[in-house]
N, C-alpha and C positions, 0 to 999 in steps of 0.2 A: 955622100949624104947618108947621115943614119937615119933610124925610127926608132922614137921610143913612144910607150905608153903614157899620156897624159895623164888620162881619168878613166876612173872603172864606176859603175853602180849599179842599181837594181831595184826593180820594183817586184814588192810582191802583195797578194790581195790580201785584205785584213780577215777573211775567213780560212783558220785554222784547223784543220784535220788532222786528228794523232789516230792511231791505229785502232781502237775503242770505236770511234766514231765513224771508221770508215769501216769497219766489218758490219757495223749495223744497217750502211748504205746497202753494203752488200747484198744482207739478209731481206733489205726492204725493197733492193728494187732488183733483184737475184733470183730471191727463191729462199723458202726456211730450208731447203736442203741441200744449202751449201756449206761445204764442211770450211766451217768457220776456225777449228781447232788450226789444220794445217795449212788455212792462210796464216792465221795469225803465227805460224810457227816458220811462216815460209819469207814475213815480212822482216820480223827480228833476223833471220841469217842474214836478209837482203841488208842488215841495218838501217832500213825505211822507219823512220817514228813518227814524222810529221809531214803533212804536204797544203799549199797552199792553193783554195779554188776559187776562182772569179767571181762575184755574184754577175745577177742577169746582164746589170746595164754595163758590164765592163767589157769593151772589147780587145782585139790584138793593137788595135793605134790607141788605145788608153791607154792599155799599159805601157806599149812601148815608149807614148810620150814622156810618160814619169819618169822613165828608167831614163830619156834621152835629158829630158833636163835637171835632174839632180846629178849625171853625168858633165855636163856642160857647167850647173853650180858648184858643183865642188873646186873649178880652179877659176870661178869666174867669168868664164869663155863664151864671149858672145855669140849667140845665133847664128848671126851678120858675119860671122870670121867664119863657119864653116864652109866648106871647100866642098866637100863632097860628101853623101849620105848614103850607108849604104846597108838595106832590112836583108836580116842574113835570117829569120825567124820561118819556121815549118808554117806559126799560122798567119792566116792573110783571111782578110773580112772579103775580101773583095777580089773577083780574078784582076778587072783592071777599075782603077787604074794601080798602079804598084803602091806598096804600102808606103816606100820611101817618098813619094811623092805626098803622099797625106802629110807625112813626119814634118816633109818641108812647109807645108804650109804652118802646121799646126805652130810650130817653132819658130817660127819666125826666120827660118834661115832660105831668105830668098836668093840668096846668090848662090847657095851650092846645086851641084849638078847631084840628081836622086835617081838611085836606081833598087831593084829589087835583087835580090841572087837565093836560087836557091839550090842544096844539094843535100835536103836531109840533115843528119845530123851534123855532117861537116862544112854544113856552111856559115858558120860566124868562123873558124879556121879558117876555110878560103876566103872568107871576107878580111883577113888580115893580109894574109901573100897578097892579094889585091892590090890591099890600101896601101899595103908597104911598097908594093912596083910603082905605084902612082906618085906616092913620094919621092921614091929614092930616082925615078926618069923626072924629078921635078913638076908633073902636070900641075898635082897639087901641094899644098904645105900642111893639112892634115885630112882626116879622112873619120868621117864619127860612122862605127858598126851598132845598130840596136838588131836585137831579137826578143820576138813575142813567144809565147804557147802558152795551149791551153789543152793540156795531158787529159782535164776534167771531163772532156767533151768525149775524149777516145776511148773511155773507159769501157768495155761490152759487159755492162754488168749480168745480161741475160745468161752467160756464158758458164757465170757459175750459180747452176741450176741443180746439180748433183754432188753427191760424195764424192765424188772420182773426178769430177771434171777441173781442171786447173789453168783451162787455156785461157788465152790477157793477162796473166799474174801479173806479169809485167808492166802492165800498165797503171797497174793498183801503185808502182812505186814513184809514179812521178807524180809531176805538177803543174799550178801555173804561177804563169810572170814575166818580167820581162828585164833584160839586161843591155848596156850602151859600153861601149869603150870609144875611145879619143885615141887617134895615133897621131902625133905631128913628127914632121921633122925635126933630126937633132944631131946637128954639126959636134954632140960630144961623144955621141953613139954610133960610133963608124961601122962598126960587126955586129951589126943585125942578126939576129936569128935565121937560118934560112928554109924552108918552107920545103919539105918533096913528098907528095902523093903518092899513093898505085894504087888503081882500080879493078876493084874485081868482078868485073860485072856479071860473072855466070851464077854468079850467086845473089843477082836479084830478088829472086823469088823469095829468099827468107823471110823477108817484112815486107806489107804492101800496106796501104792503107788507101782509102780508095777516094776519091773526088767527093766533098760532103763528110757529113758526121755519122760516119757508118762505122760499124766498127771491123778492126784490123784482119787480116785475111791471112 
């Protein structure tokens, strides 16, 4: 039994940030002595020009709901047909219950089995090798991944308070939103893609971000 890709899509918030507007965040909620010149010189290398941010009322299951059913509209696929759900997304409104479980309700997809997975950046990738074992041992016959973020929240705009200081640049270049894929099975797709990891764990300590909206360490 193969896996192929159904449906792809994506939700993103309708307020619009180009590079203009976010240096002047910067400067407003920053400090006037942040060197505005070599962000904006440090954004253009990064190729960053625009990014999208949540207003108040939108949370990580709004958007993912959007992104999960315009994923499911695009080939018509009922709720009711999915099999398994599974929130591969950094953020989560809520410790319990799992996000996937919200998704299920919200969607109307009461027969699939909902669960959360998380691994940082690479968990909508593990949430594929997953969905694909699930398939291809037969449990299920498709498997819907959504993920949320909201990059806007992580932002430590205090950070750049001086000429020299440049630490979070990084996070100046993301966003928010939210993205869904569909795998089913497909008896014409016999050679899957196949999936191998390695982890480096002594190198934890690179990125931390800390439980809550504090900023990165």
């Amino acid at each position: 039994m193969g896996v192929s890709i159904a449906s792809i899509a994506y939700y993103l918030p309708e307020n619009l940030v180009n590079n203009e507007q976010l240096l002047e965040l910067v400067q407003h909620k920053g400090g006037s002595l942040a060197n505005l010149t070599k962000l904006k010189e440090r954004l253009e290398l990064n190729q960053a020009e625009r990014r999208y941010f949540k207003n108040a009322s939108e949370t990580g299951a709004s958007m993912a709901e959007q992104a999960a059913k315009k994923c499911l509209a695009k080939i018509n696929f009922a709720p009711h047909e999915v099999d398994c759900i599974l929130y591969v997304g950094m953020l989560r409104d809520y410790i319990e219950p799992a996000m996937a479980i919200i998704l299920q309700d919200v969607l109307g997809a009461g027969q699939a089995h909902a669960f959360d997975l998380a691994n940082a950046c690479n968990s909508f990738l593990n949430g594929m090798e997953i969905a694909e074992m699930y398939i291809k041992n037969g449990k299920y016959r498709n498997v819907l991944l959504v993920g949320a973020e909201n990059g806007s929240e992580r932002i430590p705009w205090e950070v750049f308070n001086s000429e020299t200081n440049q630490a979070g640049f990084s996070a100046l270049t993301i966003s928010d939103g939210a993205a869904a894929m569909l795998l089913q099975a497909d008896t014409a797709h016999q050679n899957s893609p196949e999936f191998r990891f390695k982890t480096y764990g002594q190198y934890h300590d690179l990125c931390k971000i800390k439980i809550g909206k504090k900023k990165p360490t």
